[in-house]
C-alpha positions in Angstrom: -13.2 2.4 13.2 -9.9 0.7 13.3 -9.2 -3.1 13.4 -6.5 -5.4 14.1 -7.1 -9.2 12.9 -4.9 -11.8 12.2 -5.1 -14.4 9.8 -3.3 -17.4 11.0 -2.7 -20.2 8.6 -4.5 -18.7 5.7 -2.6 -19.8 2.2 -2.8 -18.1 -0.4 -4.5 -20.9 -2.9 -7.5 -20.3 0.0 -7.8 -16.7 0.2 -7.6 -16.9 -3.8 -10.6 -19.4 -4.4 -13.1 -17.3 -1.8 -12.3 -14.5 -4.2 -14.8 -16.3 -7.3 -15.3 -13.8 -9.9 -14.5 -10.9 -7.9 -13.1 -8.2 -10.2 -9.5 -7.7 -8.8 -7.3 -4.9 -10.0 -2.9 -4.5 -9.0 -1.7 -1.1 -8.9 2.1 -0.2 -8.7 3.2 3.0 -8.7 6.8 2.9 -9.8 9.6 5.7 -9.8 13.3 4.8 -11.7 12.8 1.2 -10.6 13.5 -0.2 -14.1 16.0 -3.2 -12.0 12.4 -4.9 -10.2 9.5 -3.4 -11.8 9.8 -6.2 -14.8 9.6 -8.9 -12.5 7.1 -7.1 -10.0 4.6 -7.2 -13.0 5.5 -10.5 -14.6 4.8 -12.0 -11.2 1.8 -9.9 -10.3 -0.1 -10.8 -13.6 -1.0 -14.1 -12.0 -3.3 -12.9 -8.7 -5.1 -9.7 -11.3 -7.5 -9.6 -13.6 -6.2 -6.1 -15.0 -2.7 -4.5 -13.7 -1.9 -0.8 -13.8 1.3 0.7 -14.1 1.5 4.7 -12.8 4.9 5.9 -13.9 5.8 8.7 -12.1 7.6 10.2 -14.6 10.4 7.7 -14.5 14.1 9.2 -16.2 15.6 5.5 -16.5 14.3 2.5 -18.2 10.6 1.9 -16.2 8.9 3.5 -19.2 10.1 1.4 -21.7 10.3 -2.2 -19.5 6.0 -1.5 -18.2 5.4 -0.7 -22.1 6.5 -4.1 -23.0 4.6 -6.1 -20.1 0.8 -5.9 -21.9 -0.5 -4.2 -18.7 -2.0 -0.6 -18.4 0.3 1.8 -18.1 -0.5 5.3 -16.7 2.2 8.0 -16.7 3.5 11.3 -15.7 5.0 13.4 -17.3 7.6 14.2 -14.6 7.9 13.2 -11.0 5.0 14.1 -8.9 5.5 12.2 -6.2 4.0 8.4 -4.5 1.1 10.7 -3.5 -0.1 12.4 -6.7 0.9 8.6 -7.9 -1.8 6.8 -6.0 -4.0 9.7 -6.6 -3.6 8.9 -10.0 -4.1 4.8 -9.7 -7.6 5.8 -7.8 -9.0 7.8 -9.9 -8.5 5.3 -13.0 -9.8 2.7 -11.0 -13.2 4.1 -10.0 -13.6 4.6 -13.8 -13.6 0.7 -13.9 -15.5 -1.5 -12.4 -13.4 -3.4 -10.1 -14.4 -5.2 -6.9 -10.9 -4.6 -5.1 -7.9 -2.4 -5.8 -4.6 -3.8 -4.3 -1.7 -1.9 -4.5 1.7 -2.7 -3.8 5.5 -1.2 -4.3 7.1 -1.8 -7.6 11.0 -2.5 -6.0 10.1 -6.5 -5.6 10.0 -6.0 -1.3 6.3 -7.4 -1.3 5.1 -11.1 -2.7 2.5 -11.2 -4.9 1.1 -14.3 -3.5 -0.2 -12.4 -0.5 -2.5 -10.4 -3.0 -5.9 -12.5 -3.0 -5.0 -12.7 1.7 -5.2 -8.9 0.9 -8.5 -8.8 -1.4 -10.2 -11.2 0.6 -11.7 -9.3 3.2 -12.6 -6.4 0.7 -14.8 -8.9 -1.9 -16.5 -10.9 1.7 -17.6 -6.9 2.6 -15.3 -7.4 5.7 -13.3 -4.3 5.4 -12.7 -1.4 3.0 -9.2 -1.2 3.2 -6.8 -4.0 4.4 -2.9 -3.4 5.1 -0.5 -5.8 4.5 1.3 -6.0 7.6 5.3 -6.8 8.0 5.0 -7.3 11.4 1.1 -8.7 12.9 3.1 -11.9 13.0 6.5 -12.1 15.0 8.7 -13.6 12.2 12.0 -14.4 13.9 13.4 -14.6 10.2 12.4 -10.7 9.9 14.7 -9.1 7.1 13.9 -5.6 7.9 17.2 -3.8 8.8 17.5 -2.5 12.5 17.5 1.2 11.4 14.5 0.3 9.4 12.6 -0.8 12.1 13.0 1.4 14.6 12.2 4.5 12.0 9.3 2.3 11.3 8.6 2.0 15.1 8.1 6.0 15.2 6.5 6.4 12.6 3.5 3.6 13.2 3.5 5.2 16.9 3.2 8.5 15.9 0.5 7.3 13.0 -1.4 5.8 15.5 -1.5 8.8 18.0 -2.7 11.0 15.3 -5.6 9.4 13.7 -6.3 6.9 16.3 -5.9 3.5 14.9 -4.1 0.4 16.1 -2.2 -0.9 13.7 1.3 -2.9 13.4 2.3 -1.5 10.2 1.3 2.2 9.1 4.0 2.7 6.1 3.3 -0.6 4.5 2.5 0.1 0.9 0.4 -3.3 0.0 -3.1 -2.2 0.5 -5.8 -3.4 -0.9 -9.4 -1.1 -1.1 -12.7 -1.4 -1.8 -14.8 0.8 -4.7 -16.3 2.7 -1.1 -13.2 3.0 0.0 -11.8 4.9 -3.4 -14.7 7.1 -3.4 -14.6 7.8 0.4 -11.1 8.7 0.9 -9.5 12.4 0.4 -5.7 12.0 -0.1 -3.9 15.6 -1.2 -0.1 15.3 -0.1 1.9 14.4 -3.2 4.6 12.6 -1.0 5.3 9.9 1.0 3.3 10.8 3.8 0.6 9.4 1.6 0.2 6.0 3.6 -0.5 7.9 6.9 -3.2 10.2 5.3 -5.0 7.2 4.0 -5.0 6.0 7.3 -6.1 9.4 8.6 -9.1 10.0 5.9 -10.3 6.4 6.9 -11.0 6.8 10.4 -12.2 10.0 9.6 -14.7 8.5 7.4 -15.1 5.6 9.8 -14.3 2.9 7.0 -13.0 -0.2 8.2 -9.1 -1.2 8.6 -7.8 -4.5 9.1 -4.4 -5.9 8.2 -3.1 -9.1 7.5 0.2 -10.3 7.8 2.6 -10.5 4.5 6.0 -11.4 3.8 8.4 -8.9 2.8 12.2 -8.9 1.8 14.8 -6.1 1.6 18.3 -8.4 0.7 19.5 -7.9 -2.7 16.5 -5.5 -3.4 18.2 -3.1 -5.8 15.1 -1.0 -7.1 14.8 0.9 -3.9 14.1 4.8 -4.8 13.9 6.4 -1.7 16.1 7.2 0.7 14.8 5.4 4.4 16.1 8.6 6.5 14.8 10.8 3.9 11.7 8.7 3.9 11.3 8.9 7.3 11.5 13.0 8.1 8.9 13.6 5.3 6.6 11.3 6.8 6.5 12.7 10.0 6.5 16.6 8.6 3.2 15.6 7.3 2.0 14.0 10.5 2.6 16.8 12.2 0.9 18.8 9.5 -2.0 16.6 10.6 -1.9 16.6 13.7 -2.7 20.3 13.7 -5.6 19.1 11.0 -7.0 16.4 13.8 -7.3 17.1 17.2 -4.9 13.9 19.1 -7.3 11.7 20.7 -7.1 11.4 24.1 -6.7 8.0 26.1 -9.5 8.9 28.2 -12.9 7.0 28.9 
């Protein structure tokens, strides 16, 4: 089952306090973004009880910048991919016991004060996996570039016509998940299409999605790996690889 709620007004000092003495756990996967994965971790380190680093087989300076942040760092030996990345960050965190797993990007586009809006509704037993949604509220200071958006468009339509869900943001990468969640869900692409197939083995399972809404920026972000056009064609390759997985649902009664 997929669901859309929004959280208006929530701060983050709230969200943080219903969380008690939940167990929370950050995982950024990170790929050659040795310009904002220092400060993504330094500022993270605040909302987590334990952070963990997958380096996916980083060639510049990541390696050396996570080693030096006293977080746990979990690497590859050479680039696998966001996919095998997350797969990765999963599997270490079902072999702790954690009471939410929240994941975000390590390029500095999310705000790590939106991490306990994110857990929330995984420690209250609300939801197994939330998405932290750029766009569930209209934010006429949006920074996401046009081209951006409209790729993004596409791709949550497309998303949404193959597994069925309703959802404003598909490709967000802040997530957080519940320990049912991690065992439930069956990810195997290695790429970027790794978002939609979450979303995909969800439904599938009938865990449920809700978002909530989250900042993001994209001036001055200089860690960015990926390509957006790039970004874009992979994803919907997979979907259509999908697709031929999963039946479309119709819009029938």
């Amino acid at each position: 089952m997929s669901l859309q709620v929004a959280e208006g007004g929530q701060t983050a000092q709230s969200a943080e306090e219903s969380l008690g003495n939940a167990h929370v756990v950050v995982g950024i996967p990170a790929y050659n973004e040795e310009n904002a994965v220092g400060s993504t971790v330094l500022a993270v380190k605040r909302w987590a009880d334990d952070v963990v680093v997958v380096d996916d087989g980083s060639t510049d300076r990541t390696p050396a910048i996570v080693e030096q942040a006293d977080v746990t760092v979990l690497r590859h030996e050479r680039n696998r991919g966001k996919g095998a990345a997350v797969r990765t960050l999963f599997a270490h965190a079902k072999r702790i016991d954690c009471d939410a797993l929240v994941m975000l990007d390590a390029d500095g586009q999310h705000d790590p004060a939106d991490i306990p809006s994110l857990a929330e509704p995984v420690v209250e037993d609300d939801a197994d996996m939330v998405i932290g949604s750029r766009y569930l509220d209209q934010n006429p200071g949006d920074e996401t570039p046009i081209y951006r958006r409209v790729g993004q468009v596409v791709l949550d339509y497309c998303t949404s016509r193959v597994t069925g869900s309703d959802l404003t943001d598909t490709q967000s990468g802040f997530r957080a998940f519940s320990p049912e969640a991690l065992d439930a869900l069956s990810l195997t692409t290695d790429g970027m299409g790794v978002e939609s197939e979450m979303i995909d083995s969800a439904t599938s399972q009938g865990l449920e999605i809700t978002e909530r809404a989250i900042d993001a920026r994209y001036d001055d972000l200089e860690g960015q790996t990926y390509n957006p056009i790039k970004h874009g064609l992979t994803v919907m390759l997979f979907l259509v690889r999908l697709a031929k997985r999963r039946p479309i649902p119709s819009n029938e009664n």
